[in-house]
C-alpha positions in Angstrom: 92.6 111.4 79.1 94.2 108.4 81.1 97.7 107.1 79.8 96.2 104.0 78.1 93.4 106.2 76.2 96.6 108.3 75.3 98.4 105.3 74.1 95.7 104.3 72.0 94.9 107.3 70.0 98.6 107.9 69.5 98.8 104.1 67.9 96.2 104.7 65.9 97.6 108.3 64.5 100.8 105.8 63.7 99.2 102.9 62.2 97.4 105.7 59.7 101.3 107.4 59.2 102.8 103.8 58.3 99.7 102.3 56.8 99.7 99.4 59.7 103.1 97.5 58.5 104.8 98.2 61.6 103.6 95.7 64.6 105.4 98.3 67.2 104.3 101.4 67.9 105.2 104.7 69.0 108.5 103.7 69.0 110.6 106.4 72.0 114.6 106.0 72.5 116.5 107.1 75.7 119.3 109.1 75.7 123.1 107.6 74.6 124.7 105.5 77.1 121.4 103.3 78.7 121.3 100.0 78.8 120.0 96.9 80.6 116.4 98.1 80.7 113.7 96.7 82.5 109.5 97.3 82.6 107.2 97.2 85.4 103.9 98.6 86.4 104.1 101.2 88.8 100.9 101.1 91.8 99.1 103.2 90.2 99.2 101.2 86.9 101.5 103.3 84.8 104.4 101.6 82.4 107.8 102.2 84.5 111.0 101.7 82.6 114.2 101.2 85.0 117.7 101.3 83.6 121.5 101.7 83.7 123.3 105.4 82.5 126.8 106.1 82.8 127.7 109.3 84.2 130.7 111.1 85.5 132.8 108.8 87.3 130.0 105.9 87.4 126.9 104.8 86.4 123.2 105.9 87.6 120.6 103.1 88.0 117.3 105.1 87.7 113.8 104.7 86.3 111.0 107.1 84.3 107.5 106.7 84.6 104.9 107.2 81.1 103.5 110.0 80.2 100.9 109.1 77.8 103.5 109.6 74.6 106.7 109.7 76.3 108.8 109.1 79.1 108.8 111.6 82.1 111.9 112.7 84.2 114.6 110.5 85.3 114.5 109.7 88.8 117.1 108.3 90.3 117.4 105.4 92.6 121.3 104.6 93.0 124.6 105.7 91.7 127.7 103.6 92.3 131.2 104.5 90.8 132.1 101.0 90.9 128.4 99.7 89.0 128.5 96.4 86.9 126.4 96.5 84.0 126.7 93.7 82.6 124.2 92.5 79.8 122.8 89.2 81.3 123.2 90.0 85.3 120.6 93.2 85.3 119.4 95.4 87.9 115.6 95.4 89.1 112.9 97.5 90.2 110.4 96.3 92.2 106.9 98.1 93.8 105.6 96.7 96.9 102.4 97.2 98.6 102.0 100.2 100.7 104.3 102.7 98.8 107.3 100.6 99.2 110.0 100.0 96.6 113.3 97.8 96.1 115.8 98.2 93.8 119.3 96.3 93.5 122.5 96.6 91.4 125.6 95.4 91.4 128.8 96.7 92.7 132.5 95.2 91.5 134.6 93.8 94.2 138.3 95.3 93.4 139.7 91.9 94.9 139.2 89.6 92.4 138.2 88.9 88.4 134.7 88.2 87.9 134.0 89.3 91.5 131.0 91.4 92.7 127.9 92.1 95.7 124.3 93.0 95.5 123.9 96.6 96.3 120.1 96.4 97.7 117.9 99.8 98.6 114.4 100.3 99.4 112.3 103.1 99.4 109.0 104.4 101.7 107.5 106.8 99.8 106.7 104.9 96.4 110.1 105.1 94.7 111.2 109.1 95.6 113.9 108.2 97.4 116.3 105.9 98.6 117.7 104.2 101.4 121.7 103.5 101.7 122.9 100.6 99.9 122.7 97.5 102.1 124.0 93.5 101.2 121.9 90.7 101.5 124.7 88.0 101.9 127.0 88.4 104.9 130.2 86.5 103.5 133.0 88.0 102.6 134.3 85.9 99.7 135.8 87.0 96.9 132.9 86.0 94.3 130.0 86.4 92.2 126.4 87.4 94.2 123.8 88.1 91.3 121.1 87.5 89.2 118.7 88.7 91.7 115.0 88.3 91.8 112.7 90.7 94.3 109.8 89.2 95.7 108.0 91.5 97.3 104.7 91.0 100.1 103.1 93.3 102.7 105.4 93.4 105.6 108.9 93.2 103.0 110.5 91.6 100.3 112.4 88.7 99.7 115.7 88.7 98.0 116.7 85.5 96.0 120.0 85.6 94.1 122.8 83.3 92.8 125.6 82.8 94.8 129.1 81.8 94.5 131.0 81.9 97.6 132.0 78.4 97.1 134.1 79.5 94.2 136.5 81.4 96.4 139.6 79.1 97.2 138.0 76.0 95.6 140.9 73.8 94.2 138.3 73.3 90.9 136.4 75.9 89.6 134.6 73.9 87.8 133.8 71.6 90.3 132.8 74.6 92.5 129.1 75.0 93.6 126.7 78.1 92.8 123.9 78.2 94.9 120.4 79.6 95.3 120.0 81.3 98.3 117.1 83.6 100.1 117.1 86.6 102.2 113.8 88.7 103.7 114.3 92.3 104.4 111.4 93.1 106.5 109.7 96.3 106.2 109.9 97.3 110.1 113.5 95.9 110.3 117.0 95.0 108.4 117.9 91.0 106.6 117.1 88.4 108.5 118.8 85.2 107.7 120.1 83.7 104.5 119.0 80.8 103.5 120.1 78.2 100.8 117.3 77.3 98.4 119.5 74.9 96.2 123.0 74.1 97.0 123.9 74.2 93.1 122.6 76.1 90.6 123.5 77.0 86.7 125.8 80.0 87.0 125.1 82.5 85.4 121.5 82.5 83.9 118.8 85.0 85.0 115.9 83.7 87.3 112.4 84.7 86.3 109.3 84.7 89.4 105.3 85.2 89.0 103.2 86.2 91.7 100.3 83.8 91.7 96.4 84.8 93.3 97.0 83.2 96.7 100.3 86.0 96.8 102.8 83.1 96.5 105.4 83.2 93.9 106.7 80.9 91.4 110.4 80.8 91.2 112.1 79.2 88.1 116.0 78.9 87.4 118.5 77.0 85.5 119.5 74.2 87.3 123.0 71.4 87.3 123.0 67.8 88.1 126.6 66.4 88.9 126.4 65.1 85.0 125.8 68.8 83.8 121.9 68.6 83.2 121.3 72.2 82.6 117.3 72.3 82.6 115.1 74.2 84.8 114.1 73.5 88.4 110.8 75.3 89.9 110.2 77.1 93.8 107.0 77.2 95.3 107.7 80.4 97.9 105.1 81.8 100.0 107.1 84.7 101.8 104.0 85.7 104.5 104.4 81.6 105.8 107.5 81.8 105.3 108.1 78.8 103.4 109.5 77.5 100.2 109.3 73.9 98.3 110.2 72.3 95.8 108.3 71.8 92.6 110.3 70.0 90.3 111.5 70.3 86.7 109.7 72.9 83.9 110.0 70.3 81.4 112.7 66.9 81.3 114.6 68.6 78.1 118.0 66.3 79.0 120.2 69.6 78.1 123.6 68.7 78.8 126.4 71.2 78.8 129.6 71.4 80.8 129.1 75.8 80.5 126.1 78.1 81.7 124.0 79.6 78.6 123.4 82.5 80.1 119.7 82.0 78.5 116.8 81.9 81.3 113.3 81.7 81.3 110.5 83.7 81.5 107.0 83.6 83.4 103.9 85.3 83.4 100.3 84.8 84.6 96.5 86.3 84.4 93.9 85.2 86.9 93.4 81.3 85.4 96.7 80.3 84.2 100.8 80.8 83.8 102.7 80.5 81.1 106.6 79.3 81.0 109.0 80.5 77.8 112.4 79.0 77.3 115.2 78.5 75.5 117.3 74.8 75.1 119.8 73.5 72.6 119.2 69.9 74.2 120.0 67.6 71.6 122.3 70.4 69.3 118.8 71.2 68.5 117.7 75.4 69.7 114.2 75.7 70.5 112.1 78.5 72.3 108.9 76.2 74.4 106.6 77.3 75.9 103.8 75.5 78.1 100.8 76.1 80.6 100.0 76.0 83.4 96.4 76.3 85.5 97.0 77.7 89.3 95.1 75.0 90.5 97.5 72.7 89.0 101.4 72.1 90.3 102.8 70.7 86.7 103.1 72.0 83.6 101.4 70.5 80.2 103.8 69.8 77.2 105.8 72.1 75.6 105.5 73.2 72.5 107.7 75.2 70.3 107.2 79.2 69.4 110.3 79.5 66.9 110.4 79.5 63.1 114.1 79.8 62.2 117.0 79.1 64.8 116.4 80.9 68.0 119.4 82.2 70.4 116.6 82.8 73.2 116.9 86.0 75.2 113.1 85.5 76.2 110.5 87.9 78.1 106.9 87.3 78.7 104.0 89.5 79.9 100.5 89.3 80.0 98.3 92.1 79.9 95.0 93.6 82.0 92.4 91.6 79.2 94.3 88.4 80.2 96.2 88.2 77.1 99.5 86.6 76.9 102.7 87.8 75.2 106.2 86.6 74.7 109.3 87.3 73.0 112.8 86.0 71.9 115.8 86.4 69.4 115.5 84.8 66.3 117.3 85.0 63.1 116.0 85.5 59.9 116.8 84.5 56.0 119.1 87.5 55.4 121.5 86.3 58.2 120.6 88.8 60.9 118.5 88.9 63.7 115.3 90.1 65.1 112.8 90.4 68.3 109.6 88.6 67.2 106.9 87.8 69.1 104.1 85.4 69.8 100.6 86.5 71.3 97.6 84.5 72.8 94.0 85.3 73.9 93.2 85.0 77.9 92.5 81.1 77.6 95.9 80.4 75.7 94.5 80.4 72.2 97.1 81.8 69.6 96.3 85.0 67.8 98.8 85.0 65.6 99.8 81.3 63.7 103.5 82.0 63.1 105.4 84.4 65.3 105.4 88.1 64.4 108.7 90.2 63.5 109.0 93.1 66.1 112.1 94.5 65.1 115.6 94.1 63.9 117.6 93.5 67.1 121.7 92.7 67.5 123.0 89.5 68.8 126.2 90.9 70.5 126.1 91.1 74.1 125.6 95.1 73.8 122.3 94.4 72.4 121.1 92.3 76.0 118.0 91.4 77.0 114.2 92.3 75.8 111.9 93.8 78.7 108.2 93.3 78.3 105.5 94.8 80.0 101.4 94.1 80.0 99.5 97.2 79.9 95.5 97.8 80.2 95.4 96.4 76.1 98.8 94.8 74.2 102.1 95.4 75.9 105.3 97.4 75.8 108.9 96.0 74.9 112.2 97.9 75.7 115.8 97.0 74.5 118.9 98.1 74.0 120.1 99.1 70.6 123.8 98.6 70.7 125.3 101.0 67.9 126.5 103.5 67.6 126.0 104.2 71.4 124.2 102.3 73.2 120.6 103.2 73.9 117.4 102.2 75.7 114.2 101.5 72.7 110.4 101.4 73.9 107.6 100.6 71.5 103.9 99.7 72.1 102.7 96.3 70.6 99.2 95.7 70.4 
């Protein structure tokens, strides 16, 4: 019995012990003390789950790969006694072609506040083990380098990431610039050169990237204009030419606000189309939107909006092996809390659900983070962080 054939009888042993009122299934929980998770496919196809522990004098970035009802073993990719975790500014896993693997963290620079590098590693042997801990950016300024974004291709990865060298010294912090900037680590070789993708950035939103069927990627990010537009700018980056251009705004939301929301958005693509989630309180008015896109096309169509009540964002999308399309976000609900609901839609972007399904009950402190959504052969997996009384990695299967 395959993983997915596992999954599926397991679901349907749950859906008979609950009587079908729960839309997540076979709901597993890490141990105490994980956080920040995030969920991939490994090469072979099977649901990966990377994440943060603490341990003795440190933390342990590390991932487990699904067994069919459960998580397997941990294995480790990095520890650092001086690891950020930070709920916003995550680590990632990425699986390459040809048994290769990247992973970064990051590591807190003792010389300043609000200071830290990108810890990058790579692997040979499909995520066993690990090389030493190398830096993508060269400076040595006392600043922020993260929200980092792998883009992996056959002979390496590229490395995209905020950074805020600009900050260090600058007579006006909040004049200061964050940029986007780029480095390849080629498989035969170390980093090659930085480069600057946009010379000022949002500061401190995560970046979201979807492979597209000619192997280019699709890079999205918060962006500022000089009168603190705060919408989101788009990167057409084809790492084997070695190129990179610019593809304009998502969507013209007009979002001004002199302070990063720390609120990105969220991609994901079958073989016709992409779709784009996100959050913006343009106008004092929160909405999730989402819009398509086809791959033959370089714009997006019109948004339209996913929430029900007030959303606070905190979006992930993923779409599955059938072609089906999944997102979720943070929404409240009418007895003042907060849950992870969902939205789902067939292959050609036709709703199956008219109002957006309740997934959970979920935290809106900082502890609680970020969802992670994966696509599996049929429906989709989420992870979170559950925030009390430890914190602590969830999983659950939504179909």
């Amino acid at each position: 019995m395959n993983w997915c054939n596992a999954i599926f009888v397991w679901a349907l042993l749950l859906v008979g012990c609950s009587g079908g009122s729960n839309p997540l299934l076979h709901l597993n929980s890490l141990p105490d003390q994980t956080q920040v998770p995030q969920l991939l496919r490994s090469p072979d196809g099977v649901p990966a789950l990377a994440y943060v522990e603490a341990i003795d004098n440190g933390h342990q970035f590390a991932y487990r790969l699904w067994q069919g009802t459960g998580w397997g073993e941990a294995i480790a990719i990095g520890t650092d006694t001086a690891m950020l975790v930070n709920w916003a500014d995550r680590p990632q896993l990425a699986f390459g072609p040809a048994g290769s693997a990247y992973a970064h963290w990051l590591t807190l620079d003792d010389r300043g506040d609000f200071a830290y590098s990108i810890s990058a590693t790579r692997s040979a042997d499909g995520g066993q083990t690990w090389s030493a801990p190398s830096r993508p950016h060269g400076d040595t300024a006392v600043a922020e380098h993260g929200f980092a974004q792998w883009l992996p291709y056959d002979d390496g990865a590229q490395l995209v990431w905020l950074d805020g060298r600009d900050f260090d010294g600058h007579p006006d912090p909040s004049r200061a610039r964050m940029e986007v900037r780029m480095n390849d680590w080629l498989a035969d070789g170390g980093w090659s050169a930085e480069t600057v993708l946009d010379s000022s950035a949002c500061t401190c939103c995560p970046m979201t990237a979807v492979q597209t069927p000619t192997g280019a990627y699709e890079l999205m990010y918060r962006d500022r204009t000089p009168d603190e537009i705060r919408d989101f700018s788009r990167l057409h980056i084809d790492p084997v030419a070695g190129s990179s251009e610019a593809r304009g705004p998502l969507h013209d939301d007009g979002w001004q606000i002199a302070a990063c929301p720390v609120n990105g958005a969220s991609l994901a693509a079958n073989a016709d189309r992409v779709l784009a989630v996100w959050y913006t309180a343009a106008g004092d008015g929160p909405q999730v939107l989402a819009a398509w896109r086809a791959h033959e096309d370089t714009q997006y169509g019109d948004p339209f909006a996913l929430h029900t009540n007030a959303p606070l964002g905190r979006i992930a999308t993923a779409a599955d092996d059938e072609g089906r399309f999944y997102a979720v976000w943070l929404q409240t609900n009418e007895t003042g809390g907060v849950d992870w609901v969902g939205m789902r839609w067939d292959a050609a972007g036709k709703r199956l659900t008219e109002e957006p399904e309740v997934l959970v009950a979920a935290s809106e402190r900082r502890a609680g983070g970020f969802p992670a959504l994966v696509g599996l052969e049929e429906g989709a997996m989420l992870s979170w962080t559950n925030p009390s009384p430890e914190p602590h990695v969830m999983t659950g299967i939504w179909y």
